[in-house]
C-alpha positions as CSV (number, residue, x, y, z in Angstrom):
1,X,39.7,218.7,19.4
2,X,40.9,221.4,17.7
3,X,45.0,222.1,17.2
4,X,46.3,225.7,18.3
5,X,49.5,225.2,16.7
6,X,51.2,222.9,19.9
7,X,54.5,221.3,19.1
8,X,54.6,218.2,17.1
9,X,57.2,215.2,18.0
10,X,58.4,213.0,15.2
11,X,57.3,209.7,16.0
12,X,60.3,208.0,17.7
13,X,62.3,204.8,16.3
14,X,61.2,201.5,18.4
15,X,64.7,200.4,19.8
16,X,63.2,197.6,21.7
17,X,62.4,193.9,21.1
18,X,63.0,192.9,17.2
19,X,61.4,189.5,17.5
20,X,58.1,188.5,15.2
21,X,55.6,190.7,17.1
22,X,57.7,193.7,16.1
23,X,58.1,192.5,13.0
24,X,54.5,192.2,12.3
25,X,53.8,195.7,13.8
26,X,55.9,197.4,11.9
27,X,54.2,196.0,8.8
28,X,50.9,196.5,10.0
29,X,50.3,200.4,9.7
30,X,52.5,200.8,6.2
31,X,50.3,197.5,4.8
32,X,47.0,199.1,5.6
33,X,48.3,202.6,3.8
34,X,49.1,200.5,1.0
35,X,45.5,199.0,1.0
36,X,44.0,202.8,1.4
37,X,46.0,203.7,-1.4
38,X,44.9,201.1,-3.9
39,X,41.4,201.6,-2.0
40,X,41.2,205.5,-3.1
41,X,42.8,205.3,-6.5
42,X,39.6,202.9,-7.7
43,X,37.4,205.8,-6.1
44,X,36.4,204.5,-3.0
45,X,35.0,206.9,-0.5
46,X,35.3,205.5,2.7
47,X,31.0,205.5,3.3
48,X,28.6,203.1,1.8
49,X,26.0,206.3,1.2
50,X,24.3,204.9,4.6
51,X,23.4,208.9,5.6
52,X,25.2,210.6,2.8
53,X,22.4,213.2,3.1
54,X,23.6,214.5,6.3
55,X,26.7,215.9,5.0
56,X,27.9,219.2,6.5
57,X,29.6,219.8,2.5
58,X,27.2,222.5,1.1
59,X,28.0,224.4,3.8
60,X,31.5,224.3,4.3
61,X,33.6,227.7,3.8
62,X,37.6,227.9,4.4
63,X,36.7,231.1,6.1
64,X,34.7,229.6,8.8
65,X,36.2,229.8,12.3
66,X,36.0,226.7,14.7
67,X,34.2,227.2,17.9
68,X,36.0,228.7,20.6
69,X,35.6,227.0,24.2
70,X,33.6,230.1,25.1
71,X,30.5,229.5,22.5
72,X,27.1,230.1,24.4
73,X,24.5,227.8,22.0
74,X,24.4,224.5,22.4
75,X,25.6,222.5,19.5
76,X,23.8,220.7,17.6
77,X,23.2,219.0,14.1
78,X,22.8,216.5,11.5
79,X,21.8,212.2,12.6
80,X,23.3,213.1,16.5
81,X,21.2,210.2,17.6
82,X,21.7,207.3,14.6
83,X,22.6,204.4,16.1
84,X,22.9,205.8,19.8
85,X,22.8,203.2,22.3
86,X,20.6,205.0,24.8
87,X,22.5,205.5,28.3
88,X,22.5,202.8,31.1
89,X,23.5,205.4,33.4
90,X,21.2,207.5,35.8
91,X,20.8,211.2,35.3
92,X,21.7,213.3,32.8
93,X,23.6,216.4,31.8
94,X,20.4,218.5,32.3
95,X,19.1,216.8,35.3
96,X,22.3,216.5,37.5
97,X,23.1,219.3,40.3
98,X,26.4,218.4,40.5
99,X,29.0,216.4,38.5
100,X,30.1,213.0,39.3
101,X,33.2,211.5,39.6
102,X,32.1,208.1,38.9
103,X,32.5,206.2,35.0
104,X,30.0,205.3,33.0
105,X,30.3,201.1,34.2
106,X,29.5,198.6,31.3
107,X,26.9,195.9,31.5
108,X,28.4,192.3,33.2
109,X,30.7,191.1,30.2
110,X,29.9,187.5,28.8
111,X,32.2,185.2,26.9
112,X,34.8,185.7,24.3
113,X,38.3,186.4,23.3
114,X,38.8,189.1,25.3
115,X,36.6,188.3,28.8
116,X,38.5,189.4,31.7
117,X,39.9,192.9,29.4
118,X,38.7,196.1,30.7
119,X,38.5,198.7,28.2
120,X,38.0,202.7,29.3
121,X,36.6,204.3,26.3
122,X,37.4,208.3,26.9
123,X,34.6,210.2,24.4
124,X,36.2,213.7,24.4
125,X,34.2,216.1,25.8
126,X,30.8,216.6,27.3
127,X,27.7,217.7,25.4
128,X,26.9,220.1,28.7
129,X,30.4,221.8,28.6
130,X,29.2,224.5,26.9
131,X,26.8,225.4,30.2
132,X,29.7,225.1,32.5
133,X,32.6,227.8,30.7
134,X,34.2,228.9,34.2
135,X,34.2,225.2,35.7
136,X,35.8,223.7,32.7
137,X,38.3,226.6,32.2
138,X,39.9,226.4,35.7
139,X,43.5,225.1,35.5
140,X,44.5,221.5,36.3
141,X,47.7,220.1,36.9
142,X,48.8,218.2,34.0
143,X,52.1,217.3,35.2
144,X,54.2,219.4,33.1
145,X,52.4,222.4,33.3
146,X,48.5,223.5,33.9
147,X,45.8,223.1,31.1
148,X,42.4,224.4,31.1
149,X,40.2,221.2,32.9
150,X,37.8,220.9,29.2
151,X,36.9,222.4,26.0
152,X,33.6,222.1,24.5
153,X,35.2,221.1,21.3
154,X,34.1,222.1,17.8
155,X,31.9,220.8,15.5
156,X,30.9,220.7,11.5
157,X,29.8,223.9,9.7
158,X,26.3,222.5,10.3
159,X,26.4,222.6,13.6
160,X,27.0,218.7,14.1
161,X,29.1,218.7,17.3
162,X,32.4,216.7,18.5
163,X,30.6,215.9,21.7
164,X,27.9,214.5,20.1
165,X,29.5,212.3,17.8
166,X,32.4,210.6,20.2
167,X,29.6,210.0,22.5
168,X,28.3,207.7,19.6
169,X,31.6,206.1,18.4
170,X,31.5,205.3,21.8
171,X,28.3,203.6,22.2
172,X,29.3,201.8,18.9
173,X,32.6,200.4,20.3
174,X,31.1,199.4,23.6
175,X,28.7,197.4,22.1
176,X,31.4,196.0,19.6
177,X,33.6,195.1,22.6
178,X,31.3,193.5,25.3
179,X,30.0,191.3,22.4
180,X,33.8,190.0,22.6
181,X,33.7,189.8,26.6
182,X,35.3,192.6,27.4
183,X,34.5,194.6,30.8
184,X,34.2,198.6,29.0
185,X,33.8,201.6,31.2
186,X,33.1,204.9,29.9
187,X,34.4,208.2,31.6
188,X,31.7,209.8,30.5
189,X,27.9,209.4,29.2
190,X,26.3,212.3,29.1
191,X,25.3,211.6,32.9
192,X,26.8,214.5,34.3
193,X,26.7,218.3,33.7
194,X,30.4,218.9,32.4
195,X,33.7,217.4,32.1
196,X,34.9,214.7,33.4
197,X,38.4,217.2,33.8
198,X,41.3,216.0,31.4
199,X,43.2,215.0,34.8
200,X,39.9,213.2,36.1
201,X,39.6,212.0,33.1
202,X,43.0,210.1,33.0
203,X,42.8,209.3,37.0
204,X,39.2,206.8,35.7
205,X,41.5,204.4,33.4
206,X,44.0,204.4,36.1
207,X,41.7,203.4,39.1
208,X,39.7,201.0,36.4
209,X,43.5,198.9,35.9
210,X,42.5,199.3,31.9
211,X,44.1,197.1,29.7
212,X,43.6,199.5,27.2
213,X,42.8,202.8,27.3
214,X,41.5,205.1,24.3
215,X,40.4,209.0,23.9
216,X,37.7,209.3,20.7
217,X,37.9,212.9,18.7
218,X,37.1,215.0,15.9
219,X,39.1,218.0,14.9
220,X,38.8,221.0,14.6
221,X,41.4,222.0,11.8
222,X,41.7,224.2,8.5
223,X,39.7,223.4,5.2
224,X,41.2,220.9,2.9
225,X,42.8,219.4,5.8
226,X,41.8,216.2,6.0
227,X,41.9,212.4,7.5
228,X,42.5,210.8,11.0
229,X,45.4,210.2,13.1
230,X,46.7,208.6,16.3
231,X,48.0,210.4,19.1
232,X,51.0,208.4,21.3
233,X,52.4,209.8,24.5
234,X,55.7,210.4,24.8
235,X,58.3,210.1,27.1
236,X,57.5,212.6,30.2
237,X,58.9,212.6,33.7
238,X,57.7,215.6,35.4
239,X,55.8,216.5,38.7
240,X,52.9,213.9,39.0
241,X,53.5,213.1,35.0
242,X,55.5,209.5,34.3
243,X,54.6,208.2,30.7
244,X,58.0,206.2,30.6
245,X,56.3,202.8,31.6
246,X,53.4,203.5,29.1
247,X,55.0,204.7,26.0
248,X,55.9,201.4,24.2
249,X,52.4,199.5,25.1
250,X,50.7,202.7,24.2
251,X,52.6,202.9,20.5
252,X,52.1,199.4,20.0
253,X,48.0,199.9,20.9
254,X,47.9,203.4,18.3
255,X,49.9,201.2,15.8
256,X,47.1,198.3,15.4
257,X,44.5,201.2,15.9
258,X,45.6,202.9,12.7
259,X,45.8,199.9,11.0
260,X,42.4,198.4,11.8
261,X,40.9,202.3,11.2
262,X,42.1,201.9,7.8
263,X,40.5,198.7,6.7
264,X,37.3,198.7,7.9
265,X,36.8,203.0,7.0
266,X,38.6,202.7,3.7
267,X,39.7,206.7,5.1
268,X,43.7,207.7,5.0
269,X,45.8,209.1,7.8
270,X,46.0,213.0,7.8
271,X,47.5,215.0,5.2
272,X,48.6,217.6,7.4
273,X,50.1,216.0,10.9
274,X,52.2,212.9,11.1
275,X,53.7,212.4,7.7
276,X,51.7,210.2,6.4
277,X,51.8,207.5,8.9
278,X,48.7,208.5,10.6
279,X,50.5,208.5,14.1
280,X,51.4,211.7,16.0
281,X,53.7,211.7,19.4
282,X,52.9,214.8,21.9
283,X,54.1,215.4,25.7
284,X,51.1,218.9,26.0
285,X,47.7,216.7,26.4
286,X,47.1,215.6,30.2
287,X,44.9,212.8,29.5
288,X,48.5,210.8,27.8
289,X,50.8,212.9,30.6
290,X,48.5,211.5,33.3
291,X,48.0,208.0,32.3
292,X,49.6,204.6,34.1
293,X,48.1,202.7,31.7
294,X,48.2,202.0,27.7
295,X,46.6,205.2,26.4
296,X,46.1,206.8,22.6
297,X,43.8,209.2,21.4
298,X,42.5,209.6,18.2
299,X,41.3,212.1,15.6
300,X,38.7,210.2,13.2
301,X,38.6,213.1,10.9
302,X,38.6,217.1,10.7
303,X,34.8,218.4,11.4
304,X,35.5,221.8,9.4
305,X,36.2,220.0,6.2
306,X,33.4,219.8,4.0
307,X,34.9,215.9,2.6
308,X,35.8,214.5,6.3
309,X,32.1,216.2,7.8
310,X,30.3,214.4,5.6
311,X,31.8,211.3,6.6
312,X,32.0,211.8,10.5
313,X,27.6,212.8,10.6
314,X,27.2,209.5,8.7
315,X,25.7,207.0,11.0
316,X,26.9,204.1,8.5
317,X,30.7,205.5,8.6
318,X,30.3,206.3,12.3
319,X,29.6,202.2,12.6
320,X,33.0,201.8,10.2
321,X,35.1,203.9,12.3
322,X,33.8,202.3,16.0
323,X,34.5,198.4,14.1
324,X,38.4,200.0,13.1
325,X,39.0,201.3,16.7
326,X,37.3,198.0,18.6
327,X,39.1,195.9,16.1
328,X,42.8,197.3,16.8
329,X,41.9,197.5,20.7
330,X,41.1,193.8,20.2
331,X,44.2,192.9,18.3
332,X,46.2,194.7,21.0
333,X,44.6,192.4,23.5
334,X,44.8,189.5,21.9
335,X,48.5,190.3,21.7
């Protein structure tokens, strides 16, 4: 997802409970920054060289433009299938007349710490978007104002596409989570032609009662821009938009997110939204506005930088960064 130059909200201060759970939260992000930060200064670069080979680096220019939502090739690039679990689902983006409104269901979850957990993992955007530009611009309601339904996303300079990859994360953290019990739908699989809209979208966690809710990106920033973050609702109460109920559980769910991203990617939070915490409150994106239910997205990394690309088309890092995500969904869980 690429940034347009929407407002930013300072993360706000936690006024509620102060017992030991808050206590340990509010260690947990600032610890794991401490442990990136010993991490990079003894050169650690965040991928054990698994498919350092696929890096999008050579190619990388500051002058390159992201993709607009308008581009009319498909993307396409570098290790898009490494470690793909191959879909469950029926059809497919090419072979489907009509979309569906219908999640990706997981397989029967078994035993484990988190059995009777549903998880919706959201992978942003759909690889058949880019064959669909009038459906997915249409307007939707987002609550506080209208929003195009989808965006193709962007991609690496090599042609390596957002689509592509959180369709992988994905996979990854769906296999990560059923092994621990949990129930995981997907709003999307690459089993329908476009979208799921960014209202649909939100409307499949809802309907699923999620425990847990979370939105997998790339983005789609400047050169030299670098490193992931976590996006939290905040507070909105606007037409069919109430986040009021969601915006502590969802903080407290980003929080453990960043944390576990940390450890097991070895990666920082971004250098250029957030302040260095790695966590980022907004009121524009639907998919937050929309949501009953705890709800985060987050940006593993920025595609147009040559350093970041090479880590998000590396099938080895891809693995890191679905363990970091499953692992703070779990903690969350576990409570």
């Amino acid at each position: 997802m690429s940034y347009t130059g929407p407002d930013f909200d300072p993360p706000p201060s936690r006024r509620f409970r102060r017992g030991p759970l808050t206590v340990a939260l509010a260690a947990l992000v600032p610890g794991a920054l401490l442990g990136w930060a010993v991490y990079a200064a003894v050169g650690g670069s965040g991928d054990d060289g698994g498919d350092a080979s696929t890096s999008a680096e050579a190619s990388a220019s500051a002058s390159s433009p992201a993709p607009s939502s308008a581009d009319a090739s498909p993307p396409d690039g570098p290790d898009e299938s490494d470690g793909k679990k191959p879909s469950t689902s029926p059809g497919s983006a090419s072979g489907s007349a009509s979309a569906s409104s219908s999640p990706s269901a997981s397989a029967p979850a078994g035993t484990g710490p988190l059995k009777g957990k549903v998880v919706v993992i959201d992978p942003g955007h759909n690889p058949g978007n880019f064959r669909h530009t009038a459906e997915i611009n249409r307007q939707v309601d987002i609550g506080t104002n209208s929003k195009e339904c989808d965006t193709t996303g962007t991609s690496t300079n090599d042609g390596f596409s957002e689509a592509k990859f959180t369709l992988d994360v994905a996979h990854r953290m769906r296999a990560l989570l059923e092994e621990q019990g949990a129930t995981v739908k997907l709003t999307q699989d690459d089993d329908r032609p476009f979208g799921p809209c960014i209202d649909e979208r939100a409307r499949i966690g809802n309907k699923a009662k999620a425990d847990a809710v979370v939105s997998i990106h790339a983005d789609g920033s400047g050169t030299g821009n670098r490193g992931f973050h976590v996006i939290l609702p905040g507070p909105v109460n606007s037409g069919a938009a109430d986040t009021r109920a969601i915006v502590e559980p969802s903080r407290e769910l980003g929080e453990r997110i960043a944390g576990n991203f940390v450890r097991a990617t070895g990666n920082g939070p971004s250098n250029y939204v957030g302040g260095g915490t790695g966590l980022v409150t907004r009121k524009d994106l639907g998919g937050l506005n929309l949501s009953t239910v705890p709800k985060v997205f987050i940006e593993c990394g920025n595609m147009r930088d040559s350093k970041d690309a090479a880590l998000l088309t590396s099938g080895a890092w891809r693995q890191k960064a679905a363990r970091g995500i499953s692992e703070g969904i779990a903690s969350f869980l576990r409570g």
